[in-house]
Every structure is written in structure tokens, then in C-alpha cells.
C-alpha positions as CSV (number, residue, x, y, z in Angstrom):
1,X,113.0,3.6,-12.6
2,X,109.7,2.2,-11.0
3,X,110.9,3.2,-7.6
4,X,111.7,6.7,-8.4
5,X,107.9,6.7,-10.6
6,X,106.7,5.2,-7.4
7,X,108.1,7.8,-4.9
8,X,107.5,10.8,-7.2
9,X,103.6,9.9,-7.1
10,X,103.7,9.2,-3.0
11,X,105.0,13.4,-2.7
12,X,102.0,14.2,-5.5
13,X,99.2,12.5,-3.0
14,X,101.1,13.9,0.2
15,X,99.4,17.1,-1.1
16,X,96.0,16.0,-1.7
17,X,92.8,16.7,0.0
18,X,92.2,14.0,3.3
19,X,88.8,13.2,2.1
20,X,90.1,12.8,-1.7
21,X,90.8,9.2,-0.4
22,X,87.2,8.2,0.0
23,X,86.3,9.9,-3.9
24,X,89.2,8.1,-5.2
25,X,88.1,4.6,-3.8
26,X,84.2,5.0,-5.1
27,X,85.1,6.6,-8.4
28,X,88.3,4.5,-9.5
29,X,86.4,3.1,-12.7
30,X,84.6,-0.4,-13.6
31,X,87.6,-2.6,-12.0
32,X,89.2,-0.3,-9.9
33,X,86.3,1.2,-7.7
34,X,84.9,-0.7,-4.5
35,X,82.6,-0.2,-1.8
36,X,83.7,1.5,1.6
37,X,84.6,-0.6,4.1
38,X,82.7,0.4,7.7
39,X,85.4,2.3,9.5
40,X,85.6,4.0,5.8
41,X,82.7,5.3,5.7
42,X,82.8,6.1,9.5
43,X,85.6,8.1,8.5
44,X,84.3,9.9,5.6
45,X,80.9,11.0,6.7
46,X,82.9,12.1,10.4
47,X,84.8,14.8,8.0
48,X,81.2,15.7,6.0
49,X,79.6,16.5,9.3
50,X,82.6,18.2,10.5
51,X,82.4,20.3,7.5
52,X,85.8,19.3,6.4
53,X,85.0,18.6,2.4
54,X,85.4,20.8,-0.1
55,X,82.1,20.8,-2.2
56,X,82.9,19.7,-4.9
57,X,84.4,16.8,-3.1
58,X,81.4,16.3,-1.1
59,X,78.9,16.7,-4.6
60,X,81.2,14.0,-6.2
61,X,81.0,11.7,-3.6
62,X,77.1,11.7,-3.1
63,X,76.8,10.9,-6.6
64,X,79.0,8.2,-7.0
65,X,77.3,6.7,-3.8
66,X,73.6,7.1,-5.5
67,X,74.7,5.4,-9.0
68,X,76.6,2.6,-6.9
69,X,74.0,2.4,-4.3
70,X,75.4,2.3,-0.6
71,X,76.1,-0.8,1.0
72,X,74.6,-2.3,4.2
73,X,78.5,-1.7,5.8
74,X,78.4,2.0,4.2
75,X,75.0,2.8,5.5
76,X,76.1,1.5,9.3
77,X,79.4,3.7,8.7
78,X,77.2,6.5,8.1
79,X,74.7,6.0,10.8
80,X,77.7,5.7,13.5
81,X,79.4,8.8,12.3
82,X,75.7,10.8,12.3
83,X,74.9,9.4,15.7
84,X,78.3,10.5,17.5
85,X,77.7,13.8,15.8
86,X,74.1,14.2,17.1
87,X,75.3,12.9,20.6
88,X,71.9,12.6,21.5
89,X,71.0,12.3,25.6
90,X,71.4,8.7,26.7
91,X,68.8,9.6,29.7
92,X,66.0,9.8,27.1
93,X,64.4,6.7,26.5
94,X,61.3,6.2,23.9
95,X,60.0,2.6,22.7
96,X,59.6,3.2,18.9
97,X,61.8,5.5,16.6
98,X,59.8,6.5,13.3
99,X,61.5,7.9,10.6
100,X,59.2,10.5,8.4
101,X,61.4,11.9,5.1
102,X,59.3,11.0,2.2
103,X,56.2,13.3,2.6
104,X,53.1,12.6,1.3
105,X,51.9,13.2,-2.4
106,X,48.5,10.8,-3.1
107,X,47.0,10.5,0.4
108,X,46.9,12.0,3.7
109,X,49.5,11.1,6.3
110,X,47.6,8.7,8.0
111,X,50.3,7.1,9.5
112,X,50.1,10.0,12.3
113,X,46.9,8.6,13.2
114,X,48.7,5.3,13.7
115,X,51.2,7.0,16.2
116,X,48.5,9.1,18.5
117,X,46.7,5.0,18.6
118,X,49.9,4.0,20.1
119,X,51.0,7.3,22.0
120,X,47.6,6.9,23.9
121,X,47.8,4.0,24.8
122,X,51.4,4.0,26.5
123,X,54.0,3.7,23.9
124,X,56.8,6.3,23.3
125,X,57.5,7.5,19.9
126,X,60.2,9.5,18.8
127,X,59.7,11.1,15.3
128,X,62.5,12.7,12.9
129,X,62.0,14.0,9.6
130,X,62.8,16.4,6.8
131,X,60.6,19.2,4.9
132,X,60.5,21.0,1.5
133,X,63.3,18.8,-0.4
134,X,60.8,18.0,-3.1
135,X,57.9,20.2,-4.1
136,X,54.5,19.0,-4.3
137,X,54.3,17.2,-0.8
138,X,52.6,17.4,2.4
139,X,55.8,16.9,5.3
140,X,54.8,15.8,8.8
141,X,56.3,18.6,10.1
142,X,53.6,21.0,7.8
143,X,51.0,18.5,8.4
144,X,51.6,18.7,12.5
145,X,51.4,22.0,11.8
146,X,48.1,22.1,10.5
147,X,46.9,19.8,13.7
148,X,48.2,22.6,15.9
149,X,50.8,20.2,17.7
150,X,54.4,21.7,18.4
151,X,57.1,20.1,16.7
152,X,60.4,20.1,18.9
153,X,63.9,22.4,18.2
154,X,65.9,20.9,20.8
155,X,66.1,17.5,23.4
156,X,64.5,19.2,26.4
157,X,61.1,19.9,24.2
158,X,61.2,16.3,23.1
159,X,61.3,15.1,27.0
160,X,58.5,17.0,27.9
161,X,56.6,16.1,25.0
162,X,56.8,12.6,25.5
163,X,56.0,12.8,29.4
164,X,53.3,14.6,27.9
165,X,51.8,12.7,25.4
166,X,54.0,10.3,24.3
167,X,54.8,11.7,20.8
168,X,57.3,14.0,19.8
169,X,58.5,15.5,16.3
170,X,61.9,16.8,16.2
171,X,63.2,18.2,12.3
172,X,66.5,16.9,11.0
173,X,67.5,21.1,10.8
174,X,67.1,20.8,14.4
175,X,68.4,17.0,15.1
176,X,71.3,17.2,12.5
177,X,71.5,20.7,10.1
178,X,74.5,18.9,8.7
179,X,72.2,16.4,7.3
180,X,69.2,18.1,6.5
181,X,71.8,20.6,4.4
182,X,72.6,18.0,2.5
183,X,69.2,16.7,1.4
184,X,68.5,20.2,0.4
185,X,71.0,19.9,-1.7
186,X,68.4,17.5,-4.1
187,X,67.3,20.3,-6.1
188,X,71.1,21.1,-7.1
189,X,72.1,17.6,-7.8
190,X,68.7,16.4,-9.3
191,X,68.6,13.1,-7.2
192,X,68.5,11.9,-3.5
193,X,71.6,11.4,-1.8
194,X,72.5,8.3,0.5
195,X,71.7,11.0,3.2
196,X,67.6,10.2,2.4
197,X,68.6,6.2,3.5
198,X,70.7,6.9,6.5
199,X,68.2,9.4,8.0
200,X,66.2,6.9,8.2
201,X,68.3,4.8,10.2
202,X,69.5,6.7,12.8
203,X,67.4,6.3,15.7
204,X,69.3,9.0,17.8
205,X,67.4,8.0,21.1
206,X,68.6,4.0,20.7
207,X,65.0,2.9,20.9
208,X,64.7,-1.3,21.0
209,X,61.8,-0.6,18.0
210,X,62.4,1.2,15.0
211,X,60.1,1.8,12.2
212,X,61.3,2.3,8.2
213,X,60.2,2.7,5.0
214,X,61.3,3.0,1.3
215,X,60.8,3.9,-2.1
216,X,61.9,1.1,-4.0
217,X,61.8,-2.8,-2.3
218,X,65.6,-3.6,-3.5
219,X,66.6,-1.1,-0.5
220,X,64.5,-3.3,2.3
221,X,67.4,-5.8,2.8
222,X,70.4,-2.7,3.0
223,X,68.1,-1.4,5.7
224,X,67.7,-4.8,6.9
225,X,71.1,-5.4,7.1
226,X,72.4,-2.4,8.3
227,X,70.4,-2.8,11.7
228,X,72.1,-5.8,12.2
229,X,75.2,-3.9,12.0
230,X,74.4,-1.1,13.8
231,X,73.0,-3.5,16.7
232,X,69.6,-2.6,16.5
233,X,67.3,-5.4,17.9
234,X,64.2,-4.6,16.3
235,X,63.3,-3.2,13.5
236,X,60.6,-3.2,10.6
237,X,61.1,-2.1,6.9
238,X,58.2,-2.0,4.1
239,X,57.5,-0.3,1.7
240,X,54.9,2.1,2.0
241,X,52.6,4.7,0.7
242,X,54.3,7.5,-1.0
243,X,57.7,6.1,0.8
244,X,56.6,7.0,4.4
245,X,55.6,4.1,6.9
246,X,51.9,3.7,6.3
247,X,50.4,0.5,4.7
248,X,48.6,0.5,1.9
249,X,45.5,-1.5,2.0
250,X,45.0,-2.2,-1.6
251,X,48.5,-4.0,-1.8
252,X,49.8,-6.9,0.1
253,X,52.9,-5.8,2.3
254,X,56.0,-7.4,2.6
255,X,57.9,-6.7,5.6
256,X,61.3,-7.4,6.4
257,X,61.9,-7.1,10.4
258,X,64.7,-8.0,12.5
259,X,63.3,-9.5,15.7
260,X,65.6,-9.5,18.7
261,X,68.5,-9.3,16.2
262,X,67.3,-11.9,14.0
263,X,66.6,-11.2,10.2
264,X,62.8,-12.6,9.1
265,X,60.3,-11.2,6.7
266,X,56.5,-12.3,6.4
267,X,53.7,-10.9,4.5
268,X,50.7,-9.0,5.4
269,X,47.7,-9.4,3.1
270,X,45.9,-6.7,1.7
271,X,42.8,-5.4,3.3
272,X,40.7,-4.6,0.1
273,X,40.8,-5.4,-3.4
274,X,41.0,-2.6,-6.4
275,X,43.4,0.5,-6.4
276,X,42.0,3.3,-4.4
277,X,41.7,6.4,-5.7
278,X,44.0,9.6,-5.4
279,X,43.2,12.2,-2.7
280,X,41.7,15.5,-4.6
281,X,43.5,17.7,-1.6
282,X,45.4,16.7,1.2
283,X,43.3,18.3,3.8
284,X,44.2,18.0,6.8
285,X,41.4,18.9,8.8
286,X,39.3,15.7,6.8
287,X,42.0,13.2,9.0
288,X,41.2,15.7,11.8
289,X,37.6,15.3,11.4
290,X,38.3,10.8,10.9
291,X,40.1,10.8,14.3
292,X,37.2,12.4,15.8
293,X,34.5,10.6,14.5
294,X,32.7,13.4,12.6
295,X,33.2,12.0,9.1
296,X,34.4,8.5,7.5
297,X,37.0,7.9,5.4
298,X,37.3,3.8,4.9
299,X,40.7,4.2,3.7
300,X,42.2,5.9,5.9
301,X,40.7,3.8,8.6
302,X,42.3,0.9,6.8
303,X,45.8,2.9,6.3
304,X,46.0,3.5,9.8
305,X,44.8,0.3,11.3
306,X,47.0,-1.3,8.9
307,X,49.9,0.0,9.5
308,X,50.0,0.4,13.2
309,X,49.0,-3.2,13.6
310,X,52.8,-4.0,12.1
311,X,54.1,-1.5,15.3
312,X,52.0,-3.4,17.4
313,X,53.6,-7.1,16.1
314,X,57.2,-5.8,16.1
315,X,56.6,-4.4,19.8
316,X,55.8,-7.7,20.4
317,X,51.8,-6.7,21.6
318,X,50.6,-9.2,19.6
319,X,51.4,-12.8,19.0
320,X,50.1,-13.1,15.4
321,X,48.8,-10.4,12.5
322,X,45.3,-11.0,13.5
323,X,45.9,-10.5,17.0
324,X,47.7,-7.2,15.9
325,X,45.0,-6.1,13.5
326,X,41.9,-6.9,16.3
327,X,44.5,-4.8,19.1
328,X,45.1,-1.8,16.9
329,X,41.0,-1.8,15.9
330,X,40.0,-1.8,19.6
331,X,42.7,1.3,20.0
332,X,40.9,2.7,17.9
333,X,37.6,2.5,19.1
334,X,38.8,3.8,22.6
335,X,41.1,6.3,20.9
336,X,40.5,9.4,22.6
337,X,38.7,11.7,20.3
338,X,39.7,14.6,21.9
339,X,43.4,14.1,21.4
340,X,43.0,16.3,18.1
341,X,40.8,18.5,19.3
């Protein structure tokens, strides 16, 4: 009797949907759900960005992901399957991948003033990011915008804007429309997807360096650990300001890095005491107007300073904090005014 129960369920699932599988496996219940293995979720996000899920399949799985929380082995899945997908040029090369999908809500994005410091003074950046998935916030790509700087649509605009000026933009709807599909999808479901973590991890171009941040800290060691999976050799994670990479220099910072594949963490002191107040608008021409020297705005000085001293100590420019802090300060002083101009 069991066998025949047995064998009447096996024709039942011959039927089923492929990706079914990977639902069944999250959503089994308290005892009977588990975690995706890598090759899993390899697997499963290969059909999403194939567009071989049924939405309601691909709506069910997202969710169950968000309440679980995606593993470091679910994330590096996911990144590996994103990253064949993109197939990005292997002739490209950039120093530092930054990761921009939070927007900005409180302050400026002074963390773009962190990248021209760097840009100008030889380091490659290559920038990705999504727009509009939350209302109320100030994107990089709107915010470039507003600075008159071209954001790039394909990989032979990124090239020549790094030979250029060592900074490029490039939007997920142009890296990955599979992806950036999906975190559009927010104001459906009501909630990020796991698709607002992986972005952030896929540093298309392989860069040595890559830059992260979050929303909440428990998410600093999946990122942490997921670079270690995903072979990444160098990498920085914090938490910062409105969940995009800028420090905030009225909290001390905990960072958790993985130096040439190593896991470590250390933590940066704050830079003034007291909270800071909220930006009345998020003007863009006011950080125009900082870069070039024709008004002062102490935090944003501090912001930026701040946070590209931690680029400057995972590129390995700078021995020590204070060593990063006094390198990114002098950048600034020789920063070429111009540059927004």
C-alpha cells in the first residue's frame, strides 16, 4: 500500500512547475522548511532571470525568503546566477565597486563627494544602483542628474567614462532589468525582496574592492560572508546613513571588511558628539556649492571625509584610520573644484 501511495504521488509532482521545487523547500512549515543550498539557489534565481516563474511562484518565493532572511550560501547562489546573467566584459577593469540602492531621505548624498575625492585622484569606481522603489528619496541616479553628470545605459559608456574620469553610474534597468523588475515590485508586495541584498553584492566588473552598506547591522555578517563565498578579496560593510555607504559622523561605525579574503571588523569613532539635524531639502546644488568651496556645510565635510577614509583603508592607501582620515582630508583640500562645475 505505501508503495503504490508512494508512486501515485511521484506521477502527481512529474506534473508540477520546475521552480515549484525551490517554494516547496522554503515554505514546507516550522520543521519541514530549510535554507537553499548554493547550487539551489544558483538554480532558482538562473530560472527568475530567465523569466521561467510563474508569478505567483516568483511573489511566493520572495516572501518566504524576506521572513526567513536569506542565507550567506543563498545570497552567493544568487549573486552567481545574477553575474552569469549580466555577463559583464572581463576587459573592464575598475578598483572599487559601490553599490547605491538605498537613496537618500535625511541628508544629502554626500557619499558622491567621497567618490569624485577618490576618482581624482586615480582610483576607478564603478557605481550600480536602483531608482523610484520607495517614494520620498533622493536616488543617485536623480541626484547625478541634478550635477549634470551622464549616468551610463550600456558597458561601452561605462569604459569611456572611467578613462574619462574615473567614475561611472550605470542603473540596474540597464545592468540587470530582471532585477531592477523585481525591486519594483516593493510597492506590490509591501516589503524589500532579497533582490535589495544581492544587488548589492554583485560587483559585475570583479573589482578586488567592493564597498556595501545596510539597513539593519544583523545583515553585515550575511554580506560578510557571502564575499567569502563569492571569492571576493576585499570588501567593506557598515552601516550607513539612510542605508547607502556614507558614514555618519555623529555615530561610531562598525565595519565588517574582509581583507585579502580574511574576515575582520574594527571600529571607527565618531567625529562629533550630538545628533545632527535633518536636512530641510535635499538640495543638490548646496553639495555642489561644498565641493566648490562657495559655502560650508561641517557635516557634510565630515560625511564625506568620513566615509571615504574607510575606501581609502580597505584599498590599502593607508596603514591605520588616522592615516586614512589625514589622506582623504588632504584629497580634499587639492580636490579639483572644478570637477562640479
Amino acid at each position: 500500500m505505501a508503495n503504490l501511495y508512494d508512486q501515485k504521488l511521484k506521477l502527481q509532482k512529474q506534473g508540477e512547475h520546475p521552480f515549484a521545487q525551490y517554494v516547496r523547500i522554503l515554505g514546507k512549515g516550522k520543521t519541514g522548511s530549510r535554507a537553499l543550498t548554493l547550487d539551489e539557489a544558483y538554480t532558482a534565481m538562473r530560472m527568475i532571470l530567465a523569466g521561467e516563474t510563474e508569478a505567483v511562484q516568483l511573489g511566493a518565493f520572495l516572501m518566504l525568503l524576506r521572513v526567513k532572511e536569506e542565507s550567506s550560501e543563498e545570497l552567493a547562489g544568487f549573486v552567481k546566477a545574477a553575474r552569469d546573467h549580466i555577463n559583464a566584459p572581463s576587459s573592464l577593469s575598475v578598483d572599487l565597486d559601490w553599490s547605491s540602492y538605498a537613496g537618500k531621505k535625511k541628508q544629502l548624498p554626500w557619499f558622491l563627494l567621497s567618490c569624485f575625492l577618490l576618482a581624482d585622484n586615480g582610483i576607478r569606481i564603478y557605481m550600480h544602483g536602483a531608482a523610484g522603489h520607495t517614494q520620498g528619496r533622493l536616488y543617485t541616479e536623480q541626484a547625478l542628474q541634478q550635477l549634470n553628470i551622464a549616468t551610463a545605459s550600456n558597458w561601452q559608456q561605462v569604459e569611456q567614462q572611467l578613462d574619462k574620469t574615473n567614475f561611472s553610474f550605470m542603473p540596474l534597468a540597464n545592468l540587470c532589468p530582471q532585477l531592477n523588475d523585481i525591486i519594483l515590485l516593493r510597492d506590490q508586495l509591501g516589503l524589500r525582496s532579497p533582490v535589495h541584498t544581492l544587488s548589492r553584492l554583485l560587483n559585475p566588473l570583479a573589482a578586488k574592492h567592493s564597498m556595501q552598506s545596510i539597513f539593519h547591522p544583523s545583515y553585515a555578517d550575511s554580506h560578510q560572508e557571502a564575499a567569502i563565498l563569492l571569492g571576493q578579496e576585499n570588501a567593506a560593510v557598515f552601516k550607513g546613513e539612510g542605508g547607502e555607504i556614507e558614514r555618519k559622523p555623529e555615530a561610531t561605525c562598525l565595519v565588517k571588511s574582509v581583507i585579502n579574503g580574511q574576515t575582520e571588523e574594527e571600529t571607527w569613532a565618531k567625529f562629533v558628539d550630538g545628533r545632527q539635524t535633518q536636512a530641510e531639502t535635499l538640495d543638490m546644488q548646496h553639495l555642489a556649492d561644498t565641493w566648490r568651496g562657495n559655502t560650508e556645510d561641517n557635516y557634510g565635510y565630515q560625511a564625506t571625509i568620513g566615509t571615504a577614509a574607510i575606501a581609502l583603508k580597505l584599498l590599502n592607501k593607508a596603514s591605520n584610520q588616522d592615516e586614512a582620515i589625514a589622506l582623504a582630508e588632504s584629497f580634499w583640500q587639492q580636490r579639483n573644484r572644478q570637477r562640479l562645475g
